[in-house]
C-alpha positions as CSV (number, residue, x, y, z in Angstrom):
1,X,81.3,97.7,115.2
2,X,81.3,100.6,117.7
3,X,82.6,102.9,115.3
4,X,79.6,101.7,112.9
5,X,77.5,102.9,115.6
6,X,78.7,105.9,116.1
7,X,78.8,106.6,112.5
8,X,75.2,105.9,112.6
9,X,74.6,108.1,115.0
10,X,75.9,111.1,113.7
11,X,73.8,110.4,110.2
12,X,70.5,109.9,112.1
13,X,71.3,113.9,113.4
14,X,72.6,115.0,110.3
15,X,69.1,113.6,108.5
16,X,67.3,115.2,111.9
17,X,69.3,118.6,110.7
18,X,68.1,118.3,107.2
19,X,64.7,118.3,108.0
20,X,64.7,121.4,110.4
21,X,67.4,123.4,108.0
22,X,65.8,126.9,106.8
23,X,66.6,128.4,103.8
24,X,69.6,130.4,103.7
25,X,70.5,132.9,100.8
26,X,74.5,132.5,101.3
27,X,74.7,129.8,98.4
28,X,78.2,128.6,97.7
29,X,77.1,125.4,95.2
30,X,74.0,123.3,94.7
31,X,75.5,120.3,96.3
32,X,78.3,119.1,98.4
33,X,80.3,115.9,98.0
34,X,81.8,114.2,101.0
35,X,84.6,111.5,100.1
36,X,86.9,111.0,102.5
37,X,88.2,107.6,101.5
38,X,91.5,106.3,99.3
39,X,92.3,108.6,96.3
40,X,90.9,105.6,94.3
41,X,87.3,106.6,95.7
42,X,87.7,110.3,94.5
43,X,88.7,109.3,91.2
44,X,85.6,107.2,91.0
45,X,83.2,109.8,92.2
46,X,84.7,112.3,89.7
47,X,84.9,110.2,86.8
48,X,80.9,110.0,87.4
49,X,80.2,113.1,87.6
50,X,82.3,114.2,84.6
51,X,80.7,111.2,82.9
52,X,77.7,113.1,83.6
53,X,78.6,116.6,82.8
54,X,78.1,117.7,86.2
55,X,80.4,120.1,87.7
56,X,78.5,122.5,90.4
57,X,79.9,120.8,93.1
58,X,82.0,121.5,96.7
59,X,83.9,118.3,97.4
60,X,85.6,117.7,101.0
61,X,88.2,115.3,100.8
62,X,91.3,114.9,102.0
63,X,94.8,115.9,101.6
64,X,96.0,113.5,98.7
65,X,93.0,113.3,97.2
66,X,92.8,116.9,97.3
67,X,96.0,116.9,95.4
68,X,94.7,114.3,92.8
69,X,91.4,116.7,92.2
70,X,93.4,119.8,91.5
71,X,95.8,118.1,89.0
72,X,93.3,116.2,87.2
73,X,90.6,117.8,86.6
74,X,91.7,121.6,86.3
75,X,89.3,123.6,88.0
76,X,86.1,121.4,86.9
77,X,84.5,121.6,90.4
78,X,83.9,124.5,92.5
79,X,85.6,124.6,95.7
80,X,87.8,121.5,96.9
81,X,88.1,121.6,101.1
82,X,90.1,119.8,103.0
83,X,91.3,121.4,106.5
84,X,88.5,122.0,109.1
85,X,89.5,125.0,110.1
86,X,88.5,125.9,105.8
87,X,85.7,124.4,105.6
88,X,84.0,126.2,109.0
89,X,85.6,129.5,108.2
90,X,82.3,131.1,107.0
91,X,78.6,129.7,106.9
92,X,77.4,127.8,103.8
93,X,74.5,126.6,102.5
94,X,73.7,123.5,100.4
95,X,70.4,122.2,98.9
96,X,72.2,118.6,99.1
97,X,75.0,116.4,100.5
98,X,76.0,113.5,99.1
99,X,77.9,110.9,101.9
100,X,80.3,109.3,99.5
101,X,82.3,107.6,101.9
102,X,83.1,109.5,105.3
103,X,84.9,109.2,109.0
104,X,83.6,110.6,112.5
105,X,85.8,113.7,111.8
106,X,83.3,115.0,108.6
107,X,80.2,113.5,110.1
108,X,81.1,115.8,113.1
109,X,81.9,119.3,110.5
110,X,77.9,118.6,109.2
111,X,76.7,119.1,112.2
112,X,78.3,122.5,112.6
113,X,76.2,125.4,113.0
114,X,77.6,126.7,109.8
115,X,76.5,124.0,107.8
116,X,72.8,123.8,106.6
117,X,71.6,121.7,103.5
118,X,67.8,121.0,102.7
119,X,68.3,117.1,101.5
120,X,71.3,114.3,102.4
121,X,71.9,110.9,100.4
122,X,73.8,108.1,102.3
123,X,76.2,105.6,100.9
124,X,73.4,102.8,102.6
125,X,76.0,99.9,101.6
126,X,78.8,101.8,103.9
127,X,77.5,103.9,106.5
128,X,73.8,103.1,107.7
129,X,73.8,99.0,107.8
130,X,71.6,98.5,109.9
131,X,71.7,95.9,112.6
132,X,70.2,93.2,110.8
133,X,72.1,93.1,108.2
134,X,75.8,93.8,109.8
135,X,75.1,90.6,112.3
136,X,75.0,87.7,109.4
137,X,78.0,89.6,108.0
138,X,79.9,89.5,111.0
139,X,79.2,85.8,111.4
140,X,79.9,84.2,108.1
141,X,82.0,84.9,105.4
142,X,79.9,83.8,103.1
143,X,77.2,86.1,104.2
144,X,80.0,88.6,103.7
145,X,81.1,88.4,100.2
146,X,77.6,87.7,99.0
147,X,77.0,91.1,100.5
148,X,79.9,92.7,99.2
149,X,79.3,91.2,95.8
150,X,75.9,93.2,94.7
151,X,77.1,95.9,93.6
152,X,80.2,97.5,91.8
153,X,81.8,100.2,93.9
154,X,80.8,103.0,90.9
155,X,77.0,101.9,90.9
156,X,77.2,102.4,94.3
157,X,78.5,105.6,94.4
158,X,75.8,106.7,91.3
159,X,73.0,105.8,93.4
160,X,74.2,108.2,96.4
161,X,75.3,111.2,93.6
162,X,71.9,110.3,92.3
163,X,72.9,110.1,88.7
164,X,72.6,107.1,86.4
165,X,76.1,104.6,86.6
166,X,78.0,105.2,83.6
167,X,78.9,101.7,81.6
168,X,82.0,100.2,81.1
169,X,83.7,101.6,78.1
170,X,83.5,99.4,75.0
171,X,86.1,101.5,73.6
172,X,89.3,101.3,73.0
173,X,92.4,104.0,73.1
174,X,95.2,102.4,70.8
175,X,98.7,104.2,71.5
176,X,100.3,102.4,68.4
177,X,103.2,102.4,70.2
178,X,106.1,100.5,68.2
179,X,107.1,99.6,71.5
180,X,104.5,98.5,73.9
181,X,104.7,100.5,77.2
182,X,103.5,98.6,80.2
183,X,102.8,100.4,83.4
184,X,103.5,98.6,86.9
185,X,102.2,99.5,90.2
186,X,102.9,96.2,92.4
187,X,102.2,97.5,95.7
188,X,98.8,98.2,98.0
189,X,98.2,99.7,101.1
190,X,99.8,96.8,103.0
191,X,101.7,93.9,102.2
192,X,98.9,91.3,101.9
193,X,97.3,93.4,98.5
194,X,100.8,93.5,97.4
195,X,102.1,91.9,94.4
196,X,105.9,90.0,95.1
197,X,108.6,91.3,93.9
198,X,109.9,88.1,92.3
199,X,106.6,88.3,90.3
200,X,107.4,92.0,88.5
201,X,111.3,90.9,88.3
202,X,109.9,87.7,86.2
203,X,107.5,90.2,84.2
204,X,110.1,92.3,83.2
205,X,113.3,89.9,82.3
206,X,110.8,87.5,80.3
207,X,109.8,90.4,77.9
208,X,112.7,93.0,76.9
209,X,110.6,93.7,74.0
210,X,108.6,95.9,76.0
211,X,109.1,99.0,78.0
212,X,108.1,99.1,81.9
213,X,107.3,102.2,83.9
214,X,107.2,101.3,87.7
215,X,105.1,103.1,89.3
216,X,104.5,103.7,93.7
217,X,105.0,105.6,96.8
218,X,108.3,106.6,98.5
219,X,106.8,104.2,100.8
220,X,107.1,101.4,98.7
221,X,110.9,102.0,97.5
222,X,112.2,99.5,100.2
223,X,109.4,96.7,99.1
224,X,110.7,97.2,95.7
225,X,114.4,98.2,95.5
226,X,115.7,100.0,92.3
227,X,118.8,97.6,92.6
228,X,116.7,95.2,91.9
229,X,115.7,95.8,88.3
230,X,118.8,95.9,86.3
231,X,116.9,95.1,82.6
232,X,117.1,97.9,80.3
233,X,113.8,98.0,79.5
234,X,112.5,98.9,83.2
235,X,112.0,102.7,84.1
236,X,111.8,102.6,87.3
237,X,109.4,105.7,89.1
238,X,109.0,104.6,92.4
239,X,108.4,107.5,94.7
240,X,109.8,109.9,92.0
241,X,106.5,111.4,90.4
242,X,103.4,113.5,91.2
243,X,100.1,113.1,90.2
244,X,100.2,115.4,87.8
245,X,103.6,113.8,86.2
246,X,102.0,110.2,86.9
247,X,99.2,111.0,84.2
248,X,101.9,112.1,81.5
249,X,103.2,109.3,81.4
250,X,100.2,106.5,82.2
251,X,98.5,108.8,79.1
252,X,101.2,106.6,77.0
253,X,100.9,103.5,78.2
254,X,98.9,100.7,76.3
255,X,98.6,98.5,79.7
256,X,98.4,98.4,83.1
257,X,99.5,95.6,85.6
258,X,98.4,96.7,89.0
259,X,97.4,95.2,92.9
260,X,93.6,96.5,93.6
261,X,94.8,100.1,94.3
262,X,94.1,103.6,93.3
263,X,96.5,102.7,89.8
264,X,93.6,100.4,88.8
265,X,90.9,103.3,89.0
266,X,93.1,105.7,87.5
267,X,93.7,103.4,84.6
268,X,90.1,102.9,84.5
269,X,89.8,106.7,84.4
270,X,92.1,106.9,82.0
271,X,90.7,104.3,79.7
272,X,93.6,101.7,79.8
273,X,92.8,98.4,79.6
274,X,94.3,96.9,82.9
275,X,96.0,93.6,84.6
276,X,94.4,93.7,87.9
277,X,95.3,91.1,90.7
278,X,93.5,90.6,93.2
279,X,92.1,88.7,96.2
280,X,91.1,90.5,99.8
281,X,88.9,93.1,97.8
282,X,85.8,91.8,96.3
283,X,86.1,91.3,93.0
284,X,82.8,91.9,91.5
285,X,82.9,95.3,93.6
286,X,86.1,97.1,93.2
287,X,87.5,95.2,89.9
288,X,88.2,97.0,86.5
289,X,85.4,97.8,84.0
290,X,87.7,99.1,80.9
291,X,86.9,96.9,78.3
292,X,89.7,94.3,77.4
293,X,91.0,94.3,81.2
294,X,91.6,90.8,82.7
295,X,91.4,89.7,86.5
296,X,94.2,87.6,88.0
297,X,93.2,85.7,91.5
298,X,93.1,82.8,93.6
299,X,89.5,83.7,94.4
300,X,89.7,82.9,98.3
301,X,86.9,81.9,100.2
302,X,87.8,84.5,102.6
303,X,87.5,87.5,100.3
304,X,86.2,89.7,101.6
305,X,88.9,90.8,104.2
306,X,90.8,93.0,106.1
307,X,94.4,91.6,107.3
308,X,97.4,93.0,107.4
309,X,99.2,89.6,107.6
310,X,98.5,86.3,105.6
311,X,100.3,83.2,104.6
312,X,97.4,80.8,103.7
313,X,99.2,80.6,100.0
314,X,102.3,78.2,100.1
315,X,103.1,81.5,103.4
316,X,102.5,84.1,101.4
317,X,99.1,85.9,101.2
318,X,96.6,85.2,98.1
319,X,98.0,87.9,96.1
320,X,101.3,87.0,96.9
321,X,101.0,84.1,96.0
322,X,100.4,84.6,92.0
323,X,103.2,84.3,89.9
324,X,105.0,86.0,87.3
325,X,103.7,83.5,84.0
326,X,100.1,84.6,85.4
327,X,101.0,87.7,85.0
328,X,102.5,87.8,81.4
329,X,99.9,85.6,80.1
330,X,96.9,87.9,81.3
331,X,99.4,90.8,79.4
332,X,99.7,88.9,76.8
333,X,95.9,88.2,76.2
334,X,95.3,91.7,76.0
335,X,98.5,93.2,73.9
336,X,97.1,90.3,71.6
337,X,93.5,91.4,71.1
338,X,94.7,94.9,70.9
């Protein structure tokens, strides 16, 4: 809550700055982005703008997402910032600046001296709820996913680039693989969004006639051990790839089983139809839109939330708690109608 305010704050100056800004002739792009969320909110921003065919844009980001920018989208936008020091080394000048998602550390760079821009657009959903609206939210859950439940996360994000929300793809990319390739990213940004490692060892020993690319973050090597999937049909990536090597090999895939992470955006992006499970993320707001994906969740009452610790499910947390025949039948569903 006192960060909210804070965050408040600083926007209520940066608007203030707008309105006094004076044209500057040191141009250096129309507009500036700010996103400094999860990867998975860059690669929603960018797939609207490229949606859009709009590419006169600075973005300031952060490191991995950075990474995920330069990789993907070779050279599309004009100048991709990350370090402060960057950023503030010479003045510039924007006519806009769009607040995709932000933290006190980029609020704070727009109010540098060295920063002027005529117009700003504010994620209202995020970063300017105002009182009477955070207090019921605060106080019931209910309140709180009905809130959360307006919008998906890439109308939201249109409305503060301004530009009209793509719809969800009602095409299809068939590999005609002889062999189905299924991608696998079971883990999340803690353990509660993560997917059990008994439910990907069931996935893939039930169905050797498929080929499994496990995907994830050194991070995530000890939550999944490579000793732990001996099947032959299991190619096991975990901590091993880059972006850049990630989309080589998700551009062959003709599935995507994933927790609600940055893997179920980029499948999005990517136009793979996707298994996404999920459970403390709101579903209507950061689930799949590629046509043919399926949901798999125990739909808690308590969605939204933010622990780092659950064992409401027979002690493990709602995501935990779905199993692997969940799993292979939402698979299934789609292989079939593909």
């Amino acid at each position: 809550m006192i960060k909210l305010i804070i965050s408040s704050f600083f926007i209520f100056l940066i608007r203030v700055k707008s309105l006094l800004v004076k044209t500057s002739s040191s141009s250096h792009g129309s507009s500036l982005i700010l996103c400094c969320g999860g990867i998975g909110d860059i690669i929603i921003t960018v797939r609207i703008l490229l949606n859009a065919n709009l590419s006169d844009f600075d973005i300031l980001t952060n490191n991995p997402s950075k990474a995920w920018v330069k990789q993907t989208c070779n050279g599309a936008f004009n100048n991709i910032f990350v370090t402060k020091e960057k950023f503030l080394s010479e003045v510039r000048y924007y006519d806009t600046i769009h607040l995709i998602r932000t933290d006190l550390e980029s609020l704070k760079m727009m109010l540098s001296p060295k920063i002027s821009y005529k117009n700003t657009f504010v994620n209202k959903h995020y970063d300017s709820l105002r009182l009477h609206q955070r207090i019921p939210i605060i106080l019931s859950p209910k309140a709180k996913r009905n809130y959360y439940s307006k919008f998906h996360i890439t109308d939201l994000y249109s409305r503060v680039l301004g530009i009209p929300a793509y719809k969800p793809n009602t095409t299809r990319i068939d590999k005609n693989n002889v062999t189905k390739k299924i991608g696998i990213h079971a883990g999340a940004s803690n353990i509660v969004r993560s997917i059990s490692l008994e439910a990907i060892i069931k996935v893939t020993e039930s169905h050797p006639e498929y080929i499994f690319y496990l995907f994830g973050s050194k991070s995530e090597v000890t939550q999944y051990p490579k000793d732990m999937f001996s099947s032959g049909n299991v190619r096991y990536l975990i901590g091993e790839l880059s972006f850049s090597d990630i989309a080589l090999v998700m551009n062959e895939l003709d599935l995507m089983l994933c927790s609600d992470s940055m893997f179920l955006h980029y499948a999005d992006f990517m136009q793979i139809p996707t298994v996404a499970v999920m459970g403390p993320g709101p579903i209507k707001m950061w689930g799949p839109r590629q046509i043919g994906s399926r949901i798999v969740t125990r739909d808690p009452p308590c969605s939204p939330c933010s622990r780092v610790e659950c064992d409401r499910y027979h002690g493990r947390s709602c995501v935990g708690d779905v199993r692997g025949e969940e799993l292979s039948q939402a698979m299934l569903e789609i292989l079939e109608e593909r």
